[in-house]
C-alpha positions as CSV (number, residue, x, y, z in Angstrom):
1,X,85.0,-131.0,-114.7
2,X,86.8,-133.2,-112.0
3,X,88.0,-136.9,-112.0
4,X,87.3,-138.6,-109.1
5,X,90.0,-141.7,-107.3
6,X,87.2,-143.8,-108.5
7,X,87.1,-143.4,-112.0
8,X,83.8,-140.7,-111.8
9,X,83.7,-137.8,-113.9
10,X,82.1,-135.2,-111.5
11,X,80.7,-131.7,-112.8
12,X,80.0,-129.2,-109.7
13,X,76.5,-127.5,-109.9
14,X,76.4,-125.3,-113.1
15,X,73.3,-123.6,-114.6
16,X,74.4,-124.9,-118.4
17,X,74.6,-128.0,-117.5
18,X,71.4,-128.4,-115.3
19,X,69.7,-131.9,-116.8
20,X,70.7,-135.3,-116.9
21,X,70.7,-134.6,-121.2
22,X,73.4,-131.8,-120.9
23,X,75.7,-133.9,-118.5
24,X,75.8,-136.9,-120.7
25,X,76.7,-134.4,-123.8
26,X,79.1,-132.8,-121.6
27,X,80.7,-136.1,-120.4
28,X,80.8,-137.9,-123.5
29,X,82.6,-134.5,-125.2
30,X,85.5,-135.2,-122.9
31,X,85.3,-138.9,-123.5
32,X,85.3,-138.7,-127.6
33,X,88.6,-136.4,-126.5
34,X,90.5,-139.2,-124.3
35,X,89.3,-141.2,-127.1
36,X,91.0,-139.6,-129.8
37,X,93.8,-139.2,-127.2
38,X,94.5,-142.4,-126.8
39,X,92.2,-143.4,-123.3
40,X,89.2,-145.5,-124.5
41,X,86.5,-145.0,-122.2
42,X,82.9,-146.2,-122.3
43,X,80.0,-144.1,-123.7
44,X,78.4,-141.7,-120.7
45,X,74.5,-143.2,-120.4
46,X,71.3,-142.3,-118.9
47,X,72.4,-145.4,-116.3
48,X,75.9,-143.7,-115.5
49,X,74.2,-140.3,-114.2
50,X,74.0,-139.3,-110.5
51,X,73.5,-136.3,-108.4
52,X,75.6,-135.4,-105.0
53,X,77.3,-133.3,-103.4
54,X,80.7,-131.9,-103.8
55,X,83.1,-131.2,-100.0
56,X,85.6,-128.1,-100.4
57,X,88.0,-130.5,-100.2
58,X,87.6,-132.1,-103.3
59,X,85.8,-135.0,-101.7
60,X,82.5,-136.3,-103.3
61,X,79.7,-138.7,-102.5
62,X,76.6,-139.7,-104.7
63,X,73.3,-138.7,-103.0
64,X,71.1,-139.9,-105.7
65,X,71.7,-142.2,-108.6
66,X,69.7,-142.5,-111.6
67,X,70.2,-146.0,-113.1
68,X,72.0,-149.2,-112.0
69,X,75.5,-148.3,-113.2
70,X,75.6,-145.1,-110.9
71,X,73.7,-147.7,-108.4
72,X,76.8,-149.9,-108.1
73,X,79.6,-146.9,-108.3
74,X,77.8,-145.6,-105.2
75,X,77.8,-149.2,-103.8
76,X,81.3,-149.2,-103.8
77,X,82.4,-146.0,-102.8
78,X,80.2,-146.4,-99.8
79,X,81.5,-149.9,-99.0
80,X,78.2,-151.4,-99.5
81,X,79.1,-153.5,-102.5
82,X,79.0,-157.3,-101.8
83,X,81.7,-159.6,-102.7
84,X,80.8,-160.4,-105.7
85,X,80.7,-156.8,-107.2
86,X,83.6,-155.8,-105.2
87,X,85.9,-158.5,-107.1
88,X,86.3,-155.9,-109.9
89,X,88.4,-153.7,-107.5
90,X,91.0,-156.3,-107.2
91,X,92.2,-155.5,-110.8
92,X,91.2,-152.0,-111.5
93,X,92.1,-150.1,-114.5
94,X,94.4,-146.9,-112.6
95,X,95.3,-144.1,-115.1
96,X,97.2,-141.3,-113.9
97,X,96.5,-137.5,-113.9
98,X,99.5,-136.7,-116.9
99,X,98.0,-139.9,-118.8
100,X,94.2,-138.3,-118.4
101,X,95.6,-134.6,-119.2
102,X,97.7,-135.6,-122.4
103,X,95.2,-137.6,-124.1
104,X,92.7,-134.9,-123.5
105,X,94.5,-132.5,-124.9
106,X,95.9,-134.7,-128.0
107,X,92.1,-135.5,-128.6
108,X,90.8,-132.1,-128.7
109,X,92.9,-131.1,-130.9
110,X,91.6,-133.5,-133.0
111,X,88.0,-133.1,-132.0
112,X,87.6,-129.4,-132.9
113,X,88.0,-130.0,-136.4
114,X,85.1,-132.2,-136.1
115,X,82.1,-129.5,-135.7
116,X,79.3,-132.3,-136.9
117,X,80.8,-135.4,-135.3
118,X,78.5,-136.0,-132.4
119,X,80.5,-137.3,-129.8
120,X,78.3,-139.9,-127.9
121,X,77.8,-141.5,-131.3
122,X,81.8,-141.7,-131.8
123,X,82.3,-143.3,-128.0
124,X,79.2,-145.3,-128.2
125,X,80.5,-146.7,-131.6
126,X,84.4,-148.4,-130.3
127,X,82.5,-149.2,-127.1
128,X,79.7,-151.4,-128.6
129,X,82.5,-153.0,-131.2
130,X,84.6,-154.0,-128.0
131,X,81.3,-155.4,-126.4
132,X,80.8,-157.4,-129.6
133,X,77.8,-155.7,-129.8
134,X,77.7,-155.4,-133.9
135,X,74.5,-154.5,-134.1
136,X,74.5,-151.4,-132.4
137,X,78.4,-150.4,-133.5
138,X,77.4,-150.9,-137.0
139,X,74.1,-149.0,-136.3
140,X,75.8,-146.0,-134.1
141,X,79.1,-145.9,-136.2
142,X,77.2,-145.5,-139.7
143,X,75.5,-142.5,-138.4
144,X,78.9,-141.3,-137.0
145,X,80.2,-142.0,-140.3
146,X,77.3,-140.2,-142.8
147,X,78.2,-137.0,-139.8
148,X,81.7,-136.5,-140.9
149,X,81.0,-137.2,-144.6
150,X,78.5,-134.3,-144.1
151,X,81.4,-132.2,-143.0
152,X,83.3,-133.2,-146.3
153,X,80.7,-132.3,-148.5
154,X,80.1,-129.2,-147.4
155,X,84.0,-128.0,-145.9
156,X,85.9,-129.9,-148.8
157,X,83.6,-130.8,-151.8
158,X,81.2,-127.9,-152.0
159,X,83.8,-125.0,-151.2
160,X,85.8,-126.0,-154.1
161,X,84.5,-124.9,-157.3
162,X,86.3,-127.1,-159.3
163,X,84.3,-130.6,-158.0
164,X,80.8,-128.7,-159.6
165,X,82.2,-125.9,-162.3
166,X,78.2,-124.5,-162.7
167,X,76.6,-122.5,-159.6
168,X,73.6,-123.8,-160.7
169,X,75.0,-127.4,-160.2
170,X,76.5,-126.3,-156.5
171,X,72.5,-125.4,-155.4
172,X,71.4,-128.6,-156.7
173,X,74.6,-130.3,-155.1
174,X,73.9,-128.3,-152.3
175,X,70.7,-130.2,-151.4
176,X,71.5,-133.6,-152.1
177,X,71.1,-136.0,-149.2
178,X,71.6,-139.4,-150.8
179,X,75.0,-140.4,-148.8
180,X,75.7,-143.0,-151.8
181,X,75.8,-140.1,-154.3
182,X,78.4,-138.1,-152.0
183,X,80.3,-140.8,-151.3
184,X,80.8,-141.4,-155.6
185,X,81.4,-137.7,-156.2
186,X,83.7,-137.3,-153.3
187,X,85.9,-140.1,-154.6
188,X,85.9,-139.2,-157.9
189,X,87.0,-135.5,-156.6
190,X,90.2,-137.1,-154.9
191,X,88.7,-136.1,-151.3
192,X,88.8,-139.9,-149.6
193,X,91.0,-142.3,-151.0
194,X,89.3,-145.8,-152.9
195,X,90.5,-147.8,-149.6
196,X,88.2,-145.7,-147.9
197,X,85.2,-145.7,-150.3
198,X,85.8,-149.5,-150.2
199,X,85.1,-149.6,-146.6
200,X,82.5,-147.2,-146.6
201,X,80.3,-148.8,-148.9
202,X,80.9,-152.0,-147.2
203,X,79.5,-150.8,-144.1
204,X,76.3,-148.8,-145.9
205,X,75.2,-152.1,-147.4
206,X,75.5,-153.9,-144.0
207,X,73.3,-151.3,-142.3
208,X,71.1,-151.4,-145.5
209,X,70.4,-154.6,-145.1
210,X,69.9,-154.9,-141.3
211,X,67.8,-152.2,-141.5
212,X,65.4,-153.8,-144.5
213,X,65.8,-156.8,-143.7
214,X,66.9,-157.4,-140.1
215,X,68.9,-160.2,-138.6
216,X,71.7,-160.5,-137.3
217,X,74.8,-158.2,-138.2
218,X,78.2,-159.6,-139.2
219,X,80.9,-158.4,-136.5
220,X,83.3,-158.0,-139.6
221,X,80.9,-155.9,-140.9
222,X,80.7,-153.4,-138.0
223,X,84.7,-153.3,-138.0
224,X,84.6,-152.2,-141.7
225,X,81.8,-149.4,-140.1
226,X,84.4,-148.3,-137.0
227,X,87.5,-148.8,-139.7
228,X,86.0,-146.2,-142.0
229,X,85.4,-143.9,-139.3
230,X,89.1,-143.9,-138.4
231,X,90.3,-143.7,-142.1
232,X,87.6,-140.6,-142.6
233,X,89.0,-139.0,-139.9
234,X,92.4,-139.2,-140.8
235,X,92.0,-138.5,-144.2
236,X,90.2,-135.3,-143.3
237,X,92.8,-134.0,-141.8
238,X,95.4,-134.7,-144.0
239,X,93.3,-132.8,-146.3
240,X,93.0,-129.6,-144.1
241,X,97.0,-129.9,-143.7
242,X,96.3,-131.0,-139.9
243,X,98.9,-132.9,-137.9
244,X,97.9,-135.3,-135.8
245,X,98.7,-139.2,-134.6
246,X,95.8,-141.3,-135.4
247,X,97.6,-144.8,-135.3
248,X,95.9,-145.5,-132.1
249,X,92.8,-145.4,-133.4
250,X,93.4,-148.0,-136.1
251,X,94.7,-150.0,-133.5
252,X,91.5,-150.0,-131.4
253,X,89.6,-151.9,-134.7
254,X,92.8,-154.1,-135.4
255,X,92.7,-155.3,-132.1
256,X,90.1,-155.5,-131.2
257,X,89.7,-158.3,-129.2
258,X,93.1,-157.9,-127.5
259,X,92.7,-154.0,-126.6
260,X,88.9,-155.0,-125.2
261,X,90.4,-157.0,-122.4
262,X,92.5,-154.0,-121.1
263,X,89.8,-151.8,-120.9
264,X,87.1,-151.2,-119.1
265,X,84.7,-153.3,-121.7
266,X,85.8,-156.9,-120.6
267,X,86.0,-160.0,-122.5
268,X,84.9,-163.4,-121.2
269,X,87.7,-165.7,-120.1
270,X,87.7,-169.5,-120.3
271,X,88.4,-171.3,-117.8
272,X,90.9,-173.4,-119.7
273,X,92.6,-170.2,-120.5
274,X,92.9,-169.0,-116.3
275,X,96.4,-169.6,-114.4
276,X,94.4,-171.0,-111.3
277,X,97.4,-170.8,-109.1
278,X,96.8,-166.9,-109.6
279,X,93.9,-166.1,-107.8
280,X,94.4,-165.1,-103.9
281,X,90.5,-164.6,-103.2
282,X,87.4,-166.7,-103.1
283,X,84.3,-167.1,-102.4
284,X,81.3,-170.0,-102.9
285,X,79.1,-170.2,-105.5
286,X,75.9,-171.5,-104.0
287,X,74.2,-174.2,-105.0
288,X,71.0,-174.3,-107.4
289,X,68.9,-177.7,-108.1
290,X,70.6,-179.2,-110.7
291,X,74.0,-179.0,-109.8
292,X,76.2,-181.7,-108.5
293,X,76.4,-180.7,-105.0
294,X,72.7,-179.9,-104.5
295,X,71.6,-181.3,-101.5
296,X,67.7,-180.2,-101.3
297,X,64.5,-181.6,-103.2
298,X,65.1,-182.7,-106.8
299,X,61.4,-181.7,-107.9
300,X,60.8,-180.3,-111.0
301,X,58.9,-176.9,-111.7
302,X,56.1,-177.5,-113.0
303,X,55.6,-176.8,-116.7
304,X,59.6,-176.8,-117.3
305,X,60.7,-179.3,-119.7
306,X,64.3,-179.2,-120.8
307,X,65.7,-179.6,-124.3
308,X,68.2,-182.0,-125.5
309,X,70.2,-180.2,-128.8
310,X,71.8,-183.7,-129.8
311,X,68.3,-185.0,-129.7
312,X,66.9,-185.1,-133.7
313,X,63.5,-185.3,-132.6
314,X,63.1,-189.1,-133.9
């Protein structure tokens, strides 16, 4: 796998990796790596992917894109992009080839331990939680969660005989699936600490009760989800005697809102908050009927009737 100038992650033609599926596993391996590493990157989607073709000198140009995100890398590279899309060059996020290299390689060290951890649902989780998207980083991050509590059960909890004493008890252990019931016998065999069971079960009930009840999901709620992750990661290494820096990670739930604004995964500025004498480029935002320099007819569409929120309906 190659990075491109632009950001792209390019894979040359290989027969196991021959479907839109397998590259977005393959991508989103790497990613969860760099992630772990300490480069946050966003989740590889169905609207990232793209075919082309590959020069012998390590050039590359998209021949076919497969979604809208692919639509507008190919845009740009091909300095079709209008203005408007072309503003996000202007500040571009530039990493280096030792940055890319070292975080990989810190990650996958990490990583490998992780044989159930699927790794779109680990990327897809922090990526959504930056987005604000609760909903879908509670959602995606619980089921990363119940992955590596799997891997506790079975690697740490049923491998030691002392958590069951009776063999008998181990079979029946063996084929529990009730995530609750692991989560109490794991903390009462000293595997994850009561911090962590704390935030844990936090997070269960909150996808419990979106998922019986719907509505809308507390963002606190899904930072208790992508906290828990973290802490279950680093606790299971500590247990298998594993070195490895994971303060980064707790740093991408503690600040969140400040680390979401030097990624990729924007945040909205106000206006009151811009240095106006910054900008060096500009451009017009045309005018729609209703604005204060609309010059063309005032008629209403019919059947639109606007809404007044102060109004109380007296």
């Amino acid at each position: 796998m190659g990075f491109g100038f632009d950001g792209s992650l390019v894979i040359p033609r290989n027969p196991s990796v021959s479907t839109p599926d397998a590259a977005i596993d393959c991508f989103n391996r790497v990613k969860a790596a760099l992630l772990l590493g300490g480069v946050p990157l966003n989740a590889t989607n169905q609207s990232m992917i793209a075919f082309g073709e590959l020069k012998k000198t390590g050039y590359f140009r998209y021949t076919r894109t497969l979604g809208a995100e692919a639509q507008i890398a190919r845009a740009l590279q091909e300095r079709g992009a209008g203005s408007l899309l072309s503003i996000d060059l202007i500040d571009s996020r530039a990493l280096s080839e030792e940055e890319i290299v070292k975080a990989f390689e810190i990650g996958q060290h990490i990583f490998e331990k992780f044989s159930r951890l699927n790794p779109e649902f680990l990327t897809r989780s922090f990526a959504s939680l930056w987005r604000m998207e609760a909903r879908d980083a509670l959602i995606v991050g619980w089921v990363a969660c119940e992955q590596v509590i799997e891997q506790y059960w079975v690697d740490l909890f049923l491998k030691d005989k002392a958590s069951y004493r009776l063999s008998d008890r181990r079979k029946r252990l063996a084929k529990a699936q009730n995530v609750a019931q692991k989560m109490d016998l794991l903390l009462q065999s000293n595997l994850i600490s009561e911090e962590l069971y704390l935030q844990l079960s936090a997070a269960r009930k909150g996808r419990n009760d979106f998922a019986h009840k719907g509505g809308a999901v507390d963002i606190h709620v899904a930072e208790k989800c992508a906290m828990g992750l973290v802490m279950l990661i680093t606790e299971y290494l500590a247990a298998q005697g594993i070195t490895a820096d994971t303060k980064l990670l707790f740093s991408y739930v503690q600040n969140r809102e400040s680390h979401s604004k030097s990624t990729a995964v924007n945040g909205v500025q106000k206006a009151a908050d811009v240095d106006w004498r910054s900008p060096k480029f500009w451009r017009p935002v045309f005018a729609i009927p209703g604005d204060e320099n609309w010059n063309g007819s005032e008629e209403l569409v019919d059947g639109i009737e606007l809404y007044n929120p102060t109004d109380d309906g007296s």
